[in-house]
C-alpha positions in Angstrom: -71.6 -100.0 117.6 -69.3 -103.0 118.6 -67.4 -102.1 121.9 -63.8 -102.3 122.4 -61.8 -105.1 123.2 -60.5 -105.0 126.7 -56.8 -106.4 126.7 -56.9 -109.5 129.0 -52.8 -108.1 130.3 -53.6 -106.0 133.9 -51.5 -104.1 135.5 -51.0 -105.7 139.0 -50.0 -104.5 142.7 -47.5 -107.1 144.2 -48.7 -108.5 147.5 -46.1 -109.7 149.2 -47.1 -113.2 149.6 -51.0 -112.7 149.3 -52.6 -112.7 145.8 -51.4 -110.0 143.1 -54.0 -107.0 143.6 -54.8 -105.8 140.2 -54.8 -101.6 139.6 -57.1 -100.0 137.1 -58.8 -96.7 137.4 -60.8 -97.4 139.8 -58.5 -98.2 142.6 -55.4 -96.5 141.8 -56.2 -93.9 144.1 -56.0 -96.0 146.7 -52.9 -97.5 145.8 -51.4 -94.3 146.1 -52.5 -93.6 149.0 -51.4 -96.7 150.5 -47.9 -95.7 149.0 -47.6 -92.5 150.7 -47.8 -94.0 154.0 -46.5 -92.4 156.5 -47.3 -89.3 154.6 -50.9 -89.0 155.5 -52.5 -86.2 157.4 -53.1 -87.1 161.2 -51.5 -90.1 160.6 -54.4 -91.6 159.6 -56.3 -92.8 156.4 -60.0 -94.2 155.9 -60.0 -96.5 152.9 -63.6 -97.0 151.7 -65.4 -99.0 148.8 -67.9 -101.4 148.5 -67.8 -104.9 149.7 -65.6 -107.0 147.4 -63.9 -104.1 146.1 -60.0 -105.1 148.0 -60.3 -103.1 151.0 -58.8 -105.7 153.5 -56.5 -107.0 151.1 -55.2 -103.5 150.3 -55.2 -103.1 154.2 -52.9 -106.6 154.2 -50.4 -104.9 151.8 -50.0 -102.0 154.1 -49.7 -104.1 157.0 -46.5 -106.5 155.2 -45.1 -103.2 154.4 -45.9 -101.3 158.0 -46.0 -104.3 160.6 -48.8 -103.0 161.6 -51.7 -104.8 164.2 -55.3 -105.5 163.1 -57.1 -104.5 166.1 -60.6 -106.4 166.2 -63.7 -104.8 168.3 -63.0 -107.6 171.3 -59.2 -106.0 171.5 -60.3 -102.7 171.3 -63.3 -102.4 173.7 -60.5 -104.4 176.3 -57.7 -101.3 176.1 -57.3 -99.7 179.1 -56.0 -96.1 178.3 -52.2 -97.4 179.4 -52.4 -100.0 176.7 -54.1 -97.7 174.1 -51.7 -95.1 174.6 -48.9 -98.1 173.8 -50.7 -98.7 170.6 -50.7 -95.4 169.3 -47.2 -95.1 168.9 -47.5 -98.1 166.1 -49.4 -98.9 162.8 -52.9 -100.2 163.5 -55.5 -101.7 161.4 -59.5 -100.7 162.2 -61.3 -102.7 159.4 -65.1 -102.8 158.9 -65.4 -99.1 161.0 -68.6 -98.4 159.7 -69.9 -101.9 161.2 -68.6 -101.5 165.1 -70.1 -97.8 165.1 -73.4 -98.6 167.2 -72.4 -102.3 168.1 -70.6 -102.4 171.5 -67.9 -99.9 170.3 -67.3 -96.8 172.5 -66.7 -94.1 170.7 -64.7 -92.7 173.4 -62.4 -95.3 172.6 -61.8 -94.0 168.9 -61.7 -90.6 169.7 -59.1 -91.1 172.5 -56.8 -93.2 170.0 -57.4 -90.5 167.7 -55.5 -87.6 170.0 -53.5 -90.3 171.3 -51.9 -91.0 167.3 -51.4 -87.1 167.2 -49.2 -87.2 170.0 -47.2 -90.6 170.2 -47.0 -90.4 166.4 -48.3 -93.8 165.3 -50.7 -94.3 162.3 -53.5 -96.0 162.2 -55.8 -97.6 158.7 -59.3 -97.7 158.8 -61.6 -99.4 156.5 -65.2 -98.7 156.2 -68.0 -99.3 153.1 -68.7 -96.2 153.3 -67.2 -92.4 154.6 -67.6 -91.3 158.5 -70.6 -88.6 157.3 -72.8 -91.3 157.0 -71.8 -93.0 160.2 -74.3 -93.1 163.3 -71.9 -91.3 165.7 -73.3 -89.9 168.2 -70.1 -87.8 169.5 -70.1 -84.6 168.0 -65.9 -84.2 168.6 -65.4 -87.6 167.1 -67.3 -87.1 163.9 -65.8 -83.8 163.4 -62.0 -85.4 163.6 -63.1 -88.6 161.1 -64.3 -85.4 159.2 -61.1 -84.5 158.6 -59.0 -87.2 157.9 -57.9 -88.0 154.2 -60.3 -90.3 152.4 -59.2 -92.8 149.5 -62.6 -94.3 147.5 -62.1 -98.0 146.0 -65.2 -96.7 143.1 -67.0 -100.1 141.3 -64.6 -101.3 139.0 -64.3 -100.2 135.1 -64.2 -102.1 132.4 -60.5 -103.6 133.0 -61.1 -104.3 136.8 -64.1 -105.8 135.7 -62.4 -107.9 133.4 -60.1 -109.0 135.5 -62.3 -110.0 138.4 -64.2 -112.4 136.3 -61.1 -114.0 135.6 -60.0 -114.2 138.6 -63.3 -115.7 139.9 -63.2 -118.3 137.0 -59.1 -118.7 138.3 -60.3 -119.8 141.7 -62.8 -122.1 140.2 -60.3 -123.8 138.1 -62.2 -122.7 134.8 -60.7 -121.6 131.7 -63.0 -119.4 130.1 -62.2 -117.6 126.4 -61.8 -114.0 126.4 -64.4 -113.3 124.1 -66.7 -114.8 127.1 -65.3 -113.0 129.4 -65.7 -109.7 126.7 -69.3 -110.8 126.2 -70.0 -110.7 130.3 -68.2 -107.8 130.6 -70.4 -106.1 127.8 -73.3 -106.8 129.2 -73.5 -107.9 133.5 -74.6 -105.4 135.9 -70.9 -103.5 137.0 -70.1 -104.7 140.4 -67.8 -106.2 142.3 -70.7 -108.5 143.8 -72.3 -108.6 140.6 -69.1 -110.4 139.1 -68.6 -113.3 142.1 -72.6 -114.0 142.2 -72.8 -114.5 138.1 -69.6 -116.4 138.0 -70.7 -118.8 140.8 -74.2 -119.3 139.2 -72.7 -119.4 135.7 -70.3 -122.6 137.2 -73.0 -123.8 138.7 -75.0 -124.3 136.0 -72.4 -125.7 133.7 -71.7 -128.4 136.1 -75.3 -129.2 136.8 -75.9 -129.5 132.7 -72.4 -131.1 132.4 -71.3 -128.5 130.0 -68.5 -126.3 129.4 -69.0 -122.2 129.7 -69.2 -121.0 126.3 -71.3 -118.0 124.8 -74.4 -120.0 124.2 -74.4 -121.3 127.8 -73.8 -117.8 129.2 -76.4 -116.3 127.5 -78.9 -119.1 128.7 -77.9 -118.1 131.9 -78.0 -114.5 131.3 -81.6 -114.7 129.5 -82.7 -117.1 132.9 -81.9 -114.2 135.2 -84.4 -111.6 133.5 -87.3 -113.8 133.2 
């Protein structure tokens, strides 16, 4: 059974000034969510997909649109309870949560900022690979508040996501591929947003070692070079 032709024509999110972020079905959740801002329960939402998925650029968007500060693990572990309080009556930006959880964050910190939104009203975006459940927090009080708070998954991308980020990897590389390339990758590469940067790189890699332009025959030398 021949598959169906994906449409190279994506819908796309405007950036304001960054890159267009392209919305299929598996991240138009998360667009919405962004959207609803400031209409999120507790003020706060945890935006969660796997790496390469859009996470920080989505978090970008929100921050054109919000004004809101990215607060890095240096600024945060150096807030004194005056200067947190300050903060929480403003957008903020936690990206990569799931990585300063048993560095040299204190979760103290987090769980102070968290009352501290609820009462000065501010709102606060984290991002994270993965949700707070599988976090090692060790305060009971914290993990039960992140247990709360509304969730929006970036999932691996479909087809048309899929599509698209091979073009857009090619894009950055300067290469103009034919879509029935890009149809015959798409058919046939392992789904995932690492999966699409890593087999674009080695596919460009290749043709400029052999001095060749990427066509079907080169990709499927490639392709047939990976399983053996």
């Amino acid at each position: 059974m021949v598959a169906a032709q994906i449409p190279m024509v994506f819908p796309v999110r405007a950036a304001q000034g960054r890159d267009d972020f392209l919305v299929t079905s598996s991240n138009c959740d998360a667009v919405a969510w962004i959207d609803r801002w400031p209409d999120w329960p507790a003020n706060i939402l945890i935006l969660t997909g796997p790496p390469g998925c859009g996470k920080s650029h989505l978090a970008h968007v929100w921050q054109t649109v919000s004004g809101a500060e990215i607060l890095s693990l240096e600024t945060l572990n150096s807030l004194g309870i005056e200067a947190l309080t300050k903060r929480a009556a403003q957008p903020l930006i936690l990206e990569d949560m799931d990585e300063m959880i048993g560095r040299e964050i204190e979760e103290e910190t987090i769980f102070h900022l968290y009352n501290l939104l609820q009462e000065k009203g501010g709102s606060l975006l984290i991002t994270a690979k993965s949700a707070p459940a599988t976090w090692p927090l060790a305060l009971a009080d914290l993990k039960s508040r992140l247990g709360t708070i509304a969730l929006a998954r970036i999932a691996e991308p479909d087809d048309a996501l899929f599509a698209a980020l091979l073009v857009k990897h090619f894009s950055d590389r300067q290469l103009a591929v034919p879509p029935d390339v890009v149809q015959y990758i798409v058919e046939r590469l392992e789904r995932s947003f690492a999966a699409a940067e890593r087999f674009v790189t080695r596919l460009d890699d290749n043709a400029l070692a052999r001095k060749r332009k990427i066509t079907l025959a080169l990709v499927r030398e490639v392709m047939k070079e990976e399983q053996e």
